[in-house]
N, C-alpha and C positions, 0 to 999 in steps of 0.2 A: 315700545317707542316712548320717548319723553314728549309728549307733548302738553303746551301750555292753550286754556283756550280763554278768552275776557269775553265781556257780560256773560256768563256761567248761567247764571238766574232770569236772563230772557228767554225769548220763545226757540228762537233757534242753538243757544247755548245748551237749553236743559235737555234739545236732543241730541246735540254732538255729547255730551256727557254720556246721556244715557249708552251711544253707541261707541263709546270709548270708553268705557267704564273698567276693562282690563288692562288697560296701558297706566304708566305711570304720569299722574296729571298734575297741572297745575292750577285752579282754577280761580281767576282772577272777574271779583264784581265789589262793590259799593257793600257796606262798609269796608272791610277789610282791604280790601286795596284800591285804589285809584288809580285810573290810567292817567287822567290828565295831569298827575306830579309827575314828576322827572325822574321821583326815586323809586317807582316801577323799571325802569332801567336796571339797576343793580337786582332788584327781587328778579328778574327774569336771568340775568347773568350769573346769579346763583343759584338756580332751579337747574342753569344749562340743558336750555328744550332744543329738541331736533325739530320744531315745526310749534309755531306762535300762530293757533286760529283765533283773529283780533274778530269778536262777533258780536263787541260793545259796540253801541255807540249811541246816539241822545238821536231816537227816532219820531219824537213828537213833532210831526212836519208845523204843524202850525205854533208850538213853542219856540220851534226855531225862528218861523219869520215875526215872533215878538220878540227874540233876542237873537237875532245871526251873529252877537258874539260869541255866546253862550255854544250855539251850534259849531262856530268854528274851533273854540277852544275844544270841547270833547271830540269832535269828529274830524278833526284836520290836526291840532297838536296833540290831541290823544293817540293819533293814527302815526304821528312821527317820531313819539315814543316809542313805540313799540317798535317802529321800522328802525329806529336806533337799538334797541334792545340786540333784534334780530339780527344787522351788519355789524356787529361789534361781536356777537356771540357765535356766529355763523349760521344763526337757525335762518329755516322757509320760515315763510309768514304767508298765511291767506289773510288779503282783506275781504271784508264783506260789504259788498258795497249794492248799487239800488238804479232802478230803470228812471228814478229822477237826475241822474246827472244830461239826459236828453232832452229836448222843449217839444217831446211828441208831434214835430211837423212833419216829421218823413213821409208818412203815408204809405208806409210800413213797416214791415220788423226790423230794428236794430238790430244789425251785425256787431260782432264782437272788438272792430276796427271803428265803428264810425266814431266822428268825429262827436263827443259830447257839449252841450252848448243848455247848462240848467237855467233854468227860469225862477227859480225858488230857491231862498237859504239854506235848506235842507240838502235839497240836492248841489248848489255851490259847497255846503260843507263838506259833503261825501266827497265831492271830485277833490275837493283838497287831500284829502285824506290820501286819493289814491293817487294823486300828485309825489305825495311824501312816499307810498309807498315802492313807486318805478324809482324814483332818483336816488334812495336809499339801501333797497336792499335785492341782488340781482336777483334773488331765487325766489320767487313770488309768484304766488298768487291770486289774481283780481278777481273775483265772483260777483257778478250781478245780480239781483235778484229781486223778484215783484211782490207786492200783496201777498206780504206774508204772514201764516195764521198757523197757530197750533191748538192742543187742547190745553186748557186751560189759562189760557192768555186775553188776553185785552186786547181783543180782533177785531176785525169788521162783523164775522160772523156771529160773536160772541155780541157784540153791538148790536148787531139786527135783530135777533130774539131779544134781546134785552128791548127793545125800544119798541118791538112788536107787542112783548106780553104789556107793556106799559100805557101803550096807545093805539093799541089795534089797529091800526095804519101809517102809512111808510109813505115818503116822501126819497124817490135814491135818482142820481141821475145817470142818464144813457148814454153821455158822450164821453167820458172818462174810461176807455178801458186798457185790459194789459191782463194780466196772465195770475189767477188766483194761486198761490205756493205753499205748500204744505211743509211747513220745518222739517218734519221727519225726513220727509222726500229729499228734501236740500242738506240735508245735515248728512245723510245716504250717500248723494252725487259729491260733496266735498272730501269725503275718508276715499270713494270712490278716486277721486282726483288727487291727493295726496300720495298715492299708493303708484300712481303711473310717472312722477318726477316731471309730467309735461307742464313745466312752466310757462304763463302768458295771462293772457281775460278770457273770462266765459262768462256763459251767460247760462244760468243754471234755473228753469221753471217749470211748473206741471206742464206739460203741452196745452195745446190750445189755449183762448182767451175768449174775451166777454165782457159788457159793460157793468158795471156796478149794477143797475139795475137786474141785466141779465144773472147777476150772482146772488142779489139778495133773494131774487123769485125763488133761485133750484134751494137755498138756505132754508126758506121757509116752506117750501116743499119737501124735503129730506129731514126736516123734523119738525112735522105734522102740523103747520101752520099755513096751510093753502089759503086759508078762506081769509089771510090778512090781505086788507085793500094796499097796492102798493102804485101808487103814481109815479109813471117817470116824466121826469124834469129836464132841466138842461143846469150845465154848470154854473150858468147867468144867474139860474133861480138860487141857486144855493152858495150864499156869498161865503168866502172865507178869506182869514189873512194871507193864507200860501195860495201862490194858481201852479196848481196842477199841469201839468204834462198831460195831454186829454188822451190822444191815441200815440199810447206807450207802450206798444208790445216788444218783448226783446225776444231774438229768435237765436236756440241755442244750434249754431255750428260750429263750433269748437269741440266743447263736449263730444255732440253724436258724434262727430269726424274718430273722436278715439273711445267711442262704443259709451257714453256717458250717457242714458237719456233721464227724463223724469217720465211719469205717467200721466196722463189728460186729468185737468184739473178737476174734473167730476166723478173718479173714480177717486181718485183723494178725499173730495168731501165726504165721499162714504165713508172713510173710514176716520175721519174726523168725529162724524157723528157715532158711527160705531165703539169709538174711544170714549165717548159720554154719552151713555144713553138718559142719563139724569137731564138732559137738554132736550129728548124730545117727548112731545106732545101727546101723550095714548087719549 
């Protein structure tokens, strides 16, 4: 299969790669190519892909709400390039998109229908994106997805030890949660979902959820740093430019309905850490 996939070089690109790595690809990231020119257009119409995984996009949530142009130009007309690329060329297109296009008031799990209503540049840019991507190209599609973290990536996890061994205590808050995602995992259920033609949204996550707090604790439990002091907060204490989406959980029925699941998010982080044992603590 000819498939094309953008940001290649992020966390969840480097494992669609890894797991496509037999097929003929095309793999599109910074320097060598730019989504947000126009003239990714023609480079995708001369590659001729059967399926464009778009799984760039400018996910510094708080960069974004110091520039929401900057967020909308990559993640909204970067997202409509491509969705031109794909109606013009007749490929699928998955977008990849994020549990911020919700303002977490539900008071529980997002269905793969509800009604999104972001609170943040971040998340207003993603929903743009997958604004372009329904009214442009009919064979789509949308993936959700939460707190996503690989090996070797600039994660929350990778953050937490990093700022443990630095300060031997942690400061993380308890009201912010939603569903910890393991790229492999996600990169797994999207080939999985590409291979069935069921075009629509899902919502693609480890099972289960947890507050940030609750994640940094089992982090530093699962690689040998128990005895760091970890205070939890509230989001009040820990100011930032973006406000979060507090209780963000997205619940995957679409998926499971056609046998898609992921695995609970703590049987993940094992193998997180198993993937770098260089990261824990003997």
């Amino acid at each position: 299969m000819r498939i094309a996939i953008t940001g290649y070089k992020g966390q969840l690109g480097r494992s669609l790669h890894m797991l496509l790595e037999g097929e003929e690809l095309f793999l599109i990231d910074l320097p060598e190519h730019d989504f947000t020119d126009p003239a990714i257009i023609e480079a995708l119409l001369d590659f001729r892909p059967e399926v464009v995984i778009h799984a760039g996009a400018y996910t510094d949530v708080e960069g974004c709400a110091r520039d929401p142009d900057l967020a909308y130009r990559v993640n909204g007309l970067g997202a409509q390039h491509i969705a031109l690329a794909c109606q013009r060329g007749g490929a699928a297109m998955v977008y990849v998109s994020t549990n911020e296009v919700f303002d977490g008031q539900k008071g529980e799990p997002y269905l793969e229908w509800d009604e999104p209503h972001p609170i943040n540049p971040y998340g207003a840019s993603k929903l743009a994106g997958e604004l372009f991507t329904r009214s442009l190209v009919s064979r789509h599609y949308i993936v959700r997805t939460t707190w996503l973290y690989t090996p070797g990536g600039n994660n929350f996890p990778s953050k937490i030890i990093r700022a443990a061994d630095e300060r031997g205590r942690l400061r993380v808050v308890t009201d912010e949660i939603s569903s910890p995602t393991y790229a492999p995992d996600l990169a797994q259920a999207i080939v999985q979902l590409i291979e069935t033609g069921l075009y629509g949204t899902y919502h693609f996550i480890n099972e289960g959820a947890c507050s940030r707090y609750e994640f940094a604790l089992r982090i530093l439990e699962l690689s040998g740093r128990s005895e760091v002091l970890v205070e939890p907060i509230t989001s009040d204490q820990y100011p930032r430019l973006s406000t979060p989406p507090l209780n963000c959980v997205l619940r995957n029925f679409c998926g499971a309905f056609h046998g898609i699941t992921l695995r609970h998010w703590e049987e993940a982080l094992e193998d997180f850490f198993a993937a770098q044992p260089q990261l824990l603590r003997q």
